[in-house]
MARLOLO-245915 format. One record per residue: x, y, z of N, C-alpha, C, CB in turn; residue in one letter; residue number from 0. Coordinates in Angstrom, 2 decimals. Each point is the difference from the previous one (the first is absolute). Glycine has a CB too. Layout:
N
  n_east n_north    n_up ca_east ca_north   ca_up  c_east c_north    c_up cb_east cb_north   cb_up type seq
       X       Y       Z       X        Y       Z       X       Y       Z       X        Y       Z    A NUM
...
***
This chain:
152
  n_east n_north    n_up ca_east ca_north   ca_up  c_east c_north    c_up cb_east cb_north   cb_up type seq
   34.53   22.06  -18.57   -1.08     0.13   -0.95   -0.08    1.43   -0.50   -1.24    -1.85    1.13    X   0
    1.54    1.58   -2.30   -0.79     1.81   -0.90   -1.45    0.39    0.72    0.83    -0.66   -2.97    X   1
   -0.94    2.08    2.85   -0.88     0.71    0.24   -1.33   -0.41   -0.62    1.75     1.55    0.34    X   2
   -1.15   -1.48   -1.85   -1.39    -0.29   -0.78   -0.89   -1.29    0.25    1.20     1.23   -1.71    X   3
   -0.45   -1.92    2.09   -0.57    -1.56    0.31   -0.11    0.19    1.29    1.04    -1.59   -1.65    X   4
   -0.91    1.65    2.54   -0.81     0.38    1.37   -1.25    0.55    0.39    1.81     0.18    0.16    X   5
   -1.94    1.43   -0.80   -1.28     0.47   -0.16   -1.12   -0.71   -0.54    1.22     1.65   -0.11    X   6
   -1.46   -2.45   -0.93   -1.12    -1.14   -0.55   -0.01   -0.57    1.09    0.28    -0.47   -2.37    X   7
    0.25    0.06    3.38   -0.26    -0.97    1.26   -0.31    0.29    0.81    1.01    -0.90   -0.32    X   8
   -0.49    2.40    0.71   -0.62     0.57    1.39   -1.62    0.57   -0.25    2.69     0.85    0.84    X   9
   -2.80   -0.71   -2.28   -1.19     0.67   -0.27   -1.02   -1.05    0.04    1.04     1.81   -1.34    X  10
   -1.01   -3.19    0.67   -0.50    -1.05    0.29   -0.54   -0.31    1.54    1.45    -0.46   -1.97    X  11
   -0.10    0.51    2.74   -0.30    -0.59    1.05   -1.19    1.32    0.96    2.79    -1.80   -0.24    X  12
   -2.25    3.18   -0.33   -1.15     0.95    0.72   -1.11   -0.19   -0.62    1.32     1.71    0.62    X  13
   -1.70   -1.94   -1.67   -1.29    -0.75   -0.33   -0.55   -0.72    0.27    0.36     0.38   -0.91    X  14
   -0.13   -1.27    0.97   -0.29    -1.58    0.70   -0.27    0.53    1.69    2.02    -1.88   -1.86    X  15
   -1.58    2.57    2.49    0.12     0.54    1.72   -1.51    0.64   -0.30    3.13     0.81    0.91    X  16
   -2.95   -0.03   -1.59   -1.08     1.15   -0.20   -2.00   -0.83   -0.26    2.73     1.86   -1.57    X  17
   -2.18   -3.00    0.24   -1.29    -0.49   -0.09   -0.68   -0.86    1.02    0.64     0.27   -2.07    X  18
    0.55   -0.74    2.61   -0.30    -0.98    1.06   -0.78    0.28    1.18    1.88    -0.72   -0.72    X  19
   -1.92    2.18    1.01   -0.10     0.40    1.53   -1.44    0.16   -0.04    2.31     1.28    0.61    X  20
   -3.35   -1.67    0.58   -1.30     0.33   -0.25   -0.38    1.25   -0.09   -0.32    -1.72    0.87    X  21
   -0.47    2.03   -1.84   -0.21     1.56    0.52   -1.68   -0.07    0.20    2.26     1.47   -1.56    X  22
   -2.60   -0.57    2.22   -1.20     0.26   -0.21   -0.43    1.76    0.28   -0.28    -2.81    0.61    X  23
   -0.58    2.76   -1.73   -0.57     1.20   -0.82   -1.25    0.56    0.22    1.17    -0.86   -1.48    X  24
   -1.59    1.85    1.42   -1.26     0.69   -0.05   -0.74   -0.96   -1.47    1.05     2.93    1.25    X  25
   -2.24   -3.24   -1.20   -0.47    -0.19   -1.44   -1.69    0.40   -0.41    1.96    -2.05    0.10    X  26
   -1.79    3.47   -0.37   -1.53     0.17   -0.26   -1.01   -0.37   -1.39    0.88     1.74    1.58    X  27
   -1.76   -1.58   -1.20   -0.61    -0.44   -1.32   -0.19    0.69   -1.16   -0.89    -1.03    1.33    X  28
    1.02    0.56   -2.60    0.45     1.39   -0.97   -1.82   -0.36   -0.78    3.88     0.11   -0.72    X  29
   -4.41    1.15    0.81   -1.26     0.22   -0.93    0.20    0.64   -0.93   -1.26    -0.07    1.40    X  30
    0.69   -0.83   -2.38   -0.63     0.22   -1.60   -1.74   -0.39   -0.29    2.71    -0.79   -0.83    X  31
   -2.56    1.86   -0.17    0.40     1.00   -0.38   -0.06    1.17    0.68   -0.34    -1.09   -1.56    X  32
    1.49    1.88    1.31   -0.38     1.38    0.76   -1.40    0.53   -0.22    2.34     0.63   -0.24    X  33
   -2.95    0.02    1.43   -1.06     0.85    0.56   -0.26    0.72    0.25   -0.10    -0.70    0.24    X  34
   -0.53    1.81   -0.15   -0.05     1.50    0.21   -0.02   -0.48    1.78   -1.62     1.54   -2.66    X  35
    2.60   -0.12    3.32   -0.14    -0.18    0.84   -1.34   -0.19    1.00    2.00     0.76   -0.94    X  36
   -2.43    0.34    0.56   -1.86    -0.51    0.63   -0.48   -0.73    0.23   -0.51     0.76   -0.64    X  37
    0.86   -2.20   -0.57   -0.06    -1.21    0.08    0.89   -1.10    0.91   -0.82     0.94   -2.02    X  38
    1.96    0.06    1.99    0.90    -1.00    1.07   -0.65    0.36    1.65    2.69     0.16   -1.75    X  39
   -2.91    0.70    1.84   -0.17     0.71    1.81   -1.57   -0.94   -0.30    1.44     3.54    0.75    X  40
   -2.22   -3.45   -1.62   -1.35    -0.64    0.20    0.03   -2.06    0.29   -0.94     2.57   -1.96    X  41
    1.99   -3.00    1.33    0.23    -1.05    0.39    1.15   -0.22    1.31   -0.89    -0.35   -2.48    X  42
    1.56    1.39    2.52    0.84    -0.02    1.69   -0.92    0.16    1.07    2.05     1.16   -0.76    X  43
   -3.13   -0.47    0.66   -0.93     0.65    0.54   -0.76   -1.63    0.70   -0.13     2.73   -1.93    X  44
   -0.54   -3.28    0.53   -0.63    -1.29    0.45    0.68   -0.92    0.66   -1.14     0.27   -1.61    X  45
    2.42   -0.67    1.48    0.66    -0.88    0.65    0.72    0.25    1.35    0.06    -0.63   -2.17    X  46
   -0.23    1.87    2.73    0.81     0.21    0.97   -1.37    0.53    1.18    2.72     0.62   -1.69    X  47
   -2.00   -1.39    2.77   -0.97     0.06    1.15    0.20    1.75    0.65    0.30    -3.16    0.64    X  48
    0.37    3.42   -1.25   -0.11     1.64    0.75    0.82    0.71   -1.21    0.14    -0.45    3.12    X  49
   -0.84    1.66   -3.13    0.52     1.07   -0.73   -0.05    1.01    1.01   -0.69    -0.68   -2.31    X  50
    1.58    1.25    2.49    0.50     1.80    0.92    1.03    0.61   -0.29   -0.67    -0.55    1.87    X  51
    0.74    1.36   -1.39    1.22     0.98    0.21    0.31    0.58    1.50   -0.57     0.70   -2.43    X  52
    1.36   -0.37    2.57    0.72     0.02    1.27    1.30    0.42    0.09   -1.28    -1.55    0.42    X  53
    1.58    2.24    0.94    1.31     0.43    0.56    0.39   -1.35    0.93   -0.54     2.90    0.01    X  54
    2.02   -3.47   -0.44    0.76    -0.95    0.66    0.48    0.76    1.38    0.73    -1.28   -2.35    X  55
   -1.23    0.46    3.49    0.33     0.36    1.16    1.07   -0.46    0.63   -1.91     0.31    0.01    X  56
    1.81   -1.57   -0.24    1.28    -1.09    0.59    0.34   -0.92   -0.59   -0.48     0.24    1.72    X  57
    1.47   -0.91   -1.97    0.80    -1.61   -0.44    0.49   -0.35    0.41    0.17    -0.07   -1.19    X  58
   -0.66   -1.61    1.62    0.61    -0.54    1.22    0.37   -1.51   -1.09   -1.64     1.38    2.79    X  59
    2.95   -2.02   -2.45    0.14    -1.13   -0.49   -0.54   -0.89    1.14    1.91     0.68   -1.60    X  60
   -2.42   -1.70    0.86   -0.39    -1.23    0.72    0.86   -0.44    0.99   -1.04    -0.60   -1.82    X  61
    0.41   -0.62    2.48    0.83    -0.94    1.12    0.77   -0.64   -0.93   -1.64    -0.49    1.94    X  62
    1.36    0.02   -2.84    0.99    -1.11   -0.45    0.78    0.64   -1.04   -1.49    -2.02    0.47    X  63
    1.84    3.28   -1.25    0.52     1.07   -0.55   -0.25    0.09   -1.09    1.33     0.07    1.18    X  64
   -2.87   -0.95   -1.74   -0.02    -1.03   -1.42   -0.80    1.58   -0.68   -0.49    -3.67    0.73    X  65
   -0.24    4.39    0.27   -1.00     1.39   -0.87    0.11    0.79    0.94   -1.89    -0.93   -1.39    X  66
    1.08    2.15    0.56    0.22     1.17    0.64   -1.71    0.30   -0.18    2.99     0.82   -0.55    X  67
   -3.45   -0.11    2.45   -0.97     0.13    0.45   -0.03    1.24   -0.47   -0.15    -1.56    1.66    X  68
   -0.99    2.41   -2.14   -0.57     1.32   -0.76   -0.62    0.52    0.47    0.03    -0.48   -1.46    X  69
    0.14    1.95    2.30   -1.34     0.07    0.97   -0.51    1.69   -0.91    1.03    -1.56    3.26    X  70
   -1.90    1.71   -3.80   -0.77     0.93   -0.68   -1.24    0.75    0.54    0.89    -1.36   -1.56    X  71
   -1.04    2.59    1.67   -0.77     0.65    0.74   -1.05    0.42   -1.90    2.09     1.04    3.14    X  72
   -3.25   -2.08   -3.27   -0.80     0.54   -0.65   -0.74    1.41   -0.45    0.29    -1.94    0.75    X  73
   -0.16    2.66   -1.85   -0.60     1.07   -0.46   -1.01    0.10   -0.76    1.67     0.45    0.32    X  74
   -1.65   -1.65   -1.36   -0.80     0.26   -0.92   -0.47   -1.82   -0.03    1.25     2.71   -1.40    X  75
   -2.47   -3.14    1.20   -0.31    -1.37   -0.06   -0.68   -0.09   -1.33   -0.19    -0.42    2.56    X  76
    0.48   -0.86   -3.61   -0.77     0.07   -1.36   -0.34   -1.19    0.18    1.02     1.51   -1.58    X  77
   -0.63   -3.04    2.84   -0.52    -0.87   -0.20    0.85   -0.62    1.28   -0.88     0.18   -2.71    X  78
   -0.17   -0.71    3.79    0.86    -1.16    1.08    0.87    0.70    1.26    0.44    -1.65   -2.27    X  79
   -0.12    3.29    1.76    0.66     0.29    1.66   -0.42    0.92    0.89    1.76    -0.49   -0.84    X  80
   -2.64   -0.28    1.48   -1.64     0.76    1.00    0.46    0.52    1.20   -1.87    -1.79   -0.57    X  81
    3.50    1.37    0.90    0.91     0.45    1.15    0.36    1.55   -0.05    1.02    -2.40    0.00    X  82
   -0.76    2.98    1.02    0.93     0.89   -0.27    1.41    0.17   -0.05   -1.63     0.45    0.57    X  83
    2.37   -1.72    0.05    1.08    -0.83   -0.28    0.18   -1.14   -0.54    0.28     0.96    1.30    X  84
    0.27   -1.00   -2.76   -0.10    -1.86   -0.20    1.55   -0.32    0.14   -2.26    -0.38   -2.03    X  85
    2.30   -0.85    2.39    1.51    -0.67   -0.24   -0.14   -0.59   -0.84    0.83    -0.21    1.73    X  86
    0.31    0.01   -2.70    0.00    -0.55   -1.33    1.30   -1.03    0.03   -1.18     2.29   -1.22    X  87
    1.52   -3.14    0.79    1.21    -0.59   -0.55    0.37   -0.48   -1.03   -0.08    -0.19    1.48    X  88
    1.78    0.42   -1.78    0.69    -0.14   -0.95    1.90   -0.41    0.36   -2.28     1.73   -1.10    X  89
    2.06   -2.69   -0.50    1.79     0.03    0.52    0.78    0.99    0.01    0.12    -1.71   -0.74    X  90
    1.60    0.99    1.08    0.49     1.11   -0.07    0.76    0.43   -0.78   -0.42    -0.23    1.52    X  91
   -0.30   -0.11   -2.89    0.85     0.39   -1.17    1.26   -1.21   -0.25   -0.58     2.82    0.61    X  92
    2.12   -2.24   -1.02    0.43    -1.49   -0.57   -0.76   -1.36   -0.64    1.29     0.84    1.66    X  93
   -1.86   -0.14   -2.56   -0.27    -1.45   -0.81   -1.42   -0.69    0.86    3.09    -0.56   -0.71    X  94
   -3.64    0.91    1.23   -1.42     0.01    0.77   -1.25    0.36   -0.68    1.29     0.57    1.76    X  95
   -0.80    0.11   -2.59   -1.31     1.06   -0.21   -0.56    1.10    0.43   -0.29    -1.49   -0.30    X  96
    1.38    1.76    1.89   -0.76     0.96    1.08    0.29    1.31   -0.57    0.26    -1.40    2.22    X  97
   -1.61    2.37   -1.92   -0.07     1.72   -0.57    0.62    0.43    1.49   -2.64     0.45   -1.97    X  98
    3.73    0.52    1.20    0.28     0.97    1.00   -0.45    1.42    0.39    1.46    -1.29   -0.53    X  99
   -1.77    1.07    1.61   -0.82     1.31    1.19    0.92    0.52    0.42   -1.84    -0.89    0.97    X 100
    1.45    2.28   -0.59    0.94     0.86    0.65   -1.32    0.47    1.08    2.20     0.85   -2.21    X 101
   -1.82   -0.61    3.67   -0.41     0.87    0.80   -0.59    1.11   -0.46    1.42    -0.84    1.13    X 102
   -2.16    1.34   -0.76   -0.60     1.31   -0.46   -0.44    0.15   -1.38    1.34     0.87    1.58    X 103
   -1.50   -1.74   -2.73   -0.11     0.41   -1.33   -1.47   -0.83    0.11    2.82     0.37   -1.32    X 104
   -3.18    0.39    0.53   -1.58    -0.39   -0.64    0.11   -0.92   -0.69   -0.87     1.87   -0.18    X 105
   -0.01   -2.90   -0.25   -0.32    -0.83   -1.22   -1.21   -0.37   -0.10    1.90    -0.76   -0.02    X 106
   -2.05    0.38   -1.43   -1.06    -0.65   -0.44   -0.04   -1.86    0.08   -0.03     2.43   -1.50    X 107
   -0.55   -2.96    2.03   -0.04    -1.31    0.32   -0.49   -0.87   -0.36    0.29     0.69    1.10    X 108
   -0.38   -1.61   -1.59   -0.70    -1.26   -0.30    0.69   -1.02    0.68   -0.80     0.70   -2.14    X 109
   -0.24   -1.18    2.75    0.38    -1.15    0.89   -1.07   -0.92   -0.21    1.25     1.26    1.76    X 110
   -0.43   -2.89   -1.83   -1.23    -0.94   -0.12    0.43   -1.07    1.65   -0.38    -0.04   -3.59    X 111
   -0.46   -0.75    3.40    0.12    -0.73    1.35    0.58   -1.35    0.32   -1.75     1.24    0.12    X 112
    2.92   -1.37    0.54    0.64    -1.27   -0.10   -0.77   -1.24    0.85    2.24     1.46   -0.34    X 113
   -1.79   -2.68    0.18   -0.60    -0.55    0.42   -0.07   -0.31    1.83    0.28    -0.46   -2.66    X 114
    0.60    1.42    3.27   -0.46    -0.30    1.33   -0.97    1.75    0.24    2.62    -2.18    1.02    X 115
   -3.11    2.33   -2.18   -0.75     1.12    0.39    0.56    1.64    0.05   -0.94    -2.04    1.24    X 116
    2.16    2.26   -1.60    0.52     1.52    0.20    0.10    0.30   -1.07    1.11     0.06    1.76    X 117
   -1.37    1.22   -2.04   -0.13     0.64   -0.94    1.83   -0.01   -0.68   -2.62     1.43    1.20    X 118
    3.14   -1.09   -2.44    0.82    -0.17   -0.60    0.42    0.62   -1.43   -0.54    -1.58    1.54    X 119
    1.79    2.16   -1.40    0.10     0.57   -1.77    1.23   -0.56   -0.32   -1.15     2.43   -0.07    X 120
    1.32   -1.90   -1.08    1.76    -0.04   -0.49   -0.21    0.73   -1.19    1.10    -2.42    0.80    X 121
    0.19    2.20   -1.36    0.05     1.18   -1.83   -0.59   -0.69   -0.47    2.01     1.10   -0.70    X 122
   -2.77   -1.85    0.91   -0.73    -0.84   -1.49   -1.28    0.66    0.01    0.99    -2.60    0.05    X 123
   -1.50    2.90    0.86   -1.16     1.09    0.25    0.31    0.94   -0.19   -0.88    -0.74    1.26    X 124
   -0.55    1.89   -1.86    0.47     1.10   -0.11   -0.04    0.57    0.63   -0.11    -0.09   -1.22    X 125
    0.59    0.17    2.70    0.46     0.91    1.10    1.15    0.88   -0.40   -0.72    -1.68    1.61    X 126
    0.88    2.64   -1.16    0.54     1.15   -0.34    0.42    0.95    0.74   -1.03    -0.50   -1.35    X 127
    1.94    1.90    0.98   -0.31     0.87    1.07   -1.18    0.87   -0.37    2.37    -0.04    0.74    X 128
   -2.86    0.63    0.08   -1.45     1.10   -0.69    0.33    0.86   -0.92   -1.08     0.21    1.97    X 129
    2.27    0.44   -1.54    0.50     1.50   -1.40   -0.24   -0.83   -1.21    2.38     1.58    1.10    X 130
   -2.20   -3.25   -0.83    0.39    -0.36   -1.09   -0.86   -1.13   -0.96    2.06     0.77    1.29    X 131
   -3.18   -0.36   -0.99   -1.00    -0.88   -0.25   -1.52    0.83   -0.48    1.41    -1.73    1.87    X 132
   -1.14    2.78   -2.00   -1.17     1.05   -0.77   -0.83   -0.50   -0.91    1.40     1.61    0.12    X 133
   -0.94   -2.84   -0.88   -0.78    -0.55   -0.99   -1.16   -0.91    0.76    2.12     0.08   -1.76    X 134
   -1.37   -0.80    2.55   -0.63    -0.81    0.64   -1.15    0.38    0.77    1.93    -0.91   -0.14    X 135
   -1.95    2.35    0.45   -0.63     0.01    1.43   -1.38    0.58   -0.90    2.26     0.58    2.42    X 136
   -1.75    0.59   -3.38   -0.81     0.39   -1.19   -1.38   -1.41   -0.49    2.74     1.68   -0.90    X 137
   -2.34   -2.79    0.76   -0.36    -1.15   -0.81   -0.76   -0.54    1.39    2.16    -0.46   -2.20    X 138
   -1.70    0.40    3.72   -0.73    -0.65    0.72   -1.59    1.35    0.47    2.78    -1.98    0.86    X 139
   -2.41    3.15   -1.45   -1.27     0.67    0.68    0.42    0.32    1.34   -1.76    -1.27   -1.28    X 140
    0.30    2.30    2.08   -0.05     0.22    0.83   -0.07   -1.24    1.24   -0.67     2.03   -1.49    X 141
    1.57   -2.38    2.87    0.01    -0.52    0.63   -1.30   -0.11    1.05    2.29     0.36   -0.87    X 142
   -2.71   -1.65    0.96   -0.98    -0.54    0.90    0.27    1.09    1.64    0.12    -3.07   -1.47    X 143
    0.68    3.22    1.77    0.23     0.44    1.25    0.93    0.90   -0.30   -0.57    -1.85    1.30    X 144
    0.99    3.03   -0.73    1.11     0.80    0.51    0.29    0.67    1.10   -0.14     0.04   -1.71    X 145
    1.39   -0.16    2.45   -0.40     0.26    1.34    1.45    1.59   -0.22   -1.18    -3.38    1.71    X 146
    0.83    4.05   -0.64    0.97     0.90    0.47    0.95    0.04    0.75   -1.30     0.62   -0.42    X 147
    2.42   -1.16    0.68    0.86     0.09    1.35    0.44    1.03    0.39    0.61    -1.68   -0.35    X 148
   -0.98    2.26    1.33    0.48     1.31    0.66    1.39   -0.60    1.23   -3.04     1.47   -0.30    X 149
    3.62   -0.30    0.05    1.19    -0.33    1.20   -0.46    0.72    1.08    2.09    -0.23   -1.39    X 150
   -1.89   -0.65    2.78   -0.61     0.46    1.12    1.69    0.67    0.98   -2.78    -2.23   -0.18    X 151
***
């Protein structure tokens, strides 16, 4: 077989491989019309059972390897985290939805509440890192609570 007539077939057949395979995807919800942000943190604000910020202490994957456990040492509270540690969960990314944490880095959080009760984010929320969320934090005001962590 010629070259040229081969390639139309192999390309076919990697197509056909490709559409076939299940995939599954992150899929967030797309809002219209755009909103001043103020307006977005004021409706993230209402829907989410906790608003904070916080230094990531630990990440632990689950028993069954399906999420990843979030353990956050609270700084600043704007709504829901009355702890001075909350655990949070999320996937682990790949096509999950899950936000990635790093040890030691700050963020801004929105977490709403799943249905066996734990608190929860992903990128579809506007969780964030803190450097990186100035608008946001600007738009939520001064925090209900702020605590100090001193190193002992």
């Amino acid at each position: 077989m010629k070259l040229c007539t081969v390639l139309p077939i192999v390309f076919v057949v990697a197509l056909v491989l490709v559409l076939s395979q299940n995939s599954y995807a992150c899929s967030c919800e797309i809002q219209l019309p755009k909103r001043s942000v103020k307006k977005q943190v004021k409706e993230a604000r209402k829907y989410s059972q906790a608003v904070f910020a916080g230094e990531v202490l630990e990440i632990a994957e689950s028993s069954d390897k399906s999420f990843l456990s979030v353990k956050v040492r609270v700084e600043s509270n704007w709504k829901g985290a009355e702890a001075d540690v909350v655990v949070i969960v999320t996937g682990k990314g790949n096509g999950d939805c899950g936000y990635t944490f790093a040890v030691g880095r700050k963020y801004l959080i929105y977490a709403y509440q799943t249905s066996n009760g734990q608190l929860s984010t992903n990128i579809c929320q506007r969780t964030a890192l803190f450097s990186d969320a100035e608008r946001d934090i600007m738009a939520l005001g001064k925090p209900k609570q702020k605590r100090s962590h001193r190193s002992t």
